[in-house]
N, C-alpha and C positions, 0 to 999 in steps of 0.2 A: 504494500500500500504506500503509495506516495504522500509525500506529505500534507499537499495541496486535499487529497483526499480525508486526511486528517483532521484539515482545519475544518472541512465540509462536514466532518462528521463530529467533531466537538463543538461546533454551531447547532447542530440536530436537524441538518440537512438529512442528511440519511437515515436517524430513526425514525422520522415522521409516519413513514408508509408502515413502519414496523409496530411503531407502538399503536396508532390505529387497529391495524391487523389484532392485535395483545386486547384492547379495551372488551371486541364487541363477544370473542371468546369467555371474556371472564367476568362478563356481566351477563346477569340473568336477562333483565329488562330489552326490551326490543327500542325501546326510543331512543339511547345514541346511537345505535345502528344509522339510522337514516343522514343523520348528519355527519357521522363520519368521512362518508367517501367524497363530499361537497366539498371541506375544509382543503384537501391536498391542491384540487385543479384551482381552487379561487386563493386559497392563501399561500403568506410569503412565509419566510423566516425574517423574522422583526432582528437584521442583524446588528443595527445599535443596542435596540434594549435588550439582547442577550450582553453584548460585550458589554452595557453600562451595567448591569447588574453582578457579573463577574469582577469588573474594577469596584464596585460598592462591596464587597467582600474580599477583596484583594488586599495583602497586609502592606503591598509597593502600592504607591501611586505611578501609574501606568499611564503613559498618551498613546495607548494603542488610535487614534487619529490619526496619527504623521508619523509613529514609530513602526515598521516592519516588527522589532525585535521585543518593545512592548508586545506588542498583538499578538506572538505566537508566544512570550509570555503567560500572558493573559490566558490564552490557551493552554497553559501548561504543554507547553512543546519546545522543544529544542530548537535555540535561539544562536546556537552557535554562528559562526562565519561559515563554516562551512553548509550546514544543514540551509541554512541559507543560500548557500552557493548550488546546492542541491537542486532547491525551489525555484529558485531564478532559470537554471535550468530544463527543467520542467515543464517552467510556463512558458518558456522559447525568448528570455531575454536575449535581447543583443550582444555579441560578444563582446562589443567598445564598452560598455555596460558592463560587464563582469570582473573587468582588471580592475575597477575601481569599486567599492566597498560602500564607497558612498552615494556613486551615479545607482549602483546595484540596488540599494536599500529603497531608497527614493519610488524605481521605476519595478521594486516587486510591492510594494506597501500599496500602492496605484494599483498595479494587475490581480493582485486580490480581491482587493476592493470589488474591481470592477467584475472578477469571475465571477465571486459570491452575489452579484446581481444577474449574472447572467443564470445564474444556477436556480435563479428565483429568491433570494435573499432580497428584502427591504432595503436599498442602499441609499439618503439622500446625496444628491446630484452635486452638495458641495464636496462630499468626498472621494466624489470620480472627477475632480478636475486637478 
């Protein structure tokens, strides 16, 4: 599993369909059946107030906003230089882009951002620019 899938799934990108699937087995009652399978195709992942509610329990103050390495952080995931170098990778950074640490940081914090919307993640527009 990549990392990028990681973060997808520590956002709860991918247990969504899973824990749906888990409710309507292990409830007697027939009435969240119905509304279950509505919620997946209409709704997002609200990926601010996950991550603000992860920094409101976080013992660091985090700017997972502008920080790559906050963010996966926050994530409780491996923030190193390298596993970073990994992601960037991945997501198909540029190689002019990789020799540097810093142009690197910048333009994966961005392409997150902007996956986790493409994935269906809630993302305001100020932080895909």
């Amino acid at each position: 599993m990549g990392l990028f899938s990681k973060i997808l799934n520590s956002l709860g990108f991918g247990s969504k369909a899973h824990a749906e699937e888990a409710a309507p087995t292990g409830t007697p009652t027939t009435a969240p059946a119905p509304t279950a399978p509505a919620a997946p195709a209409t709704g997002q992942v609200d990926v601010v107030g996950k991550l603000e509610g992860l920094a409101a329990g976080h013992p660091e103050k985090l700017n997972w906003r502008t920080s790559i390495v906050d963010l996966l952080k926050l994530l409780d995931l491996d923030s190193s230089l390298q596993a970073r170098k990994e992601l960037a990778s991945e997501l198909g950074c540029p190689p002019e882009k990789m020799g540097d640490s810093a142009q690197m940081n910048l333009w994966l914090h961005k392409t997150v951002l902007q996956k986790l919307a493409e994935n269906g993640g809630n993302v305001p527009p100020e932080l895909l620019d």
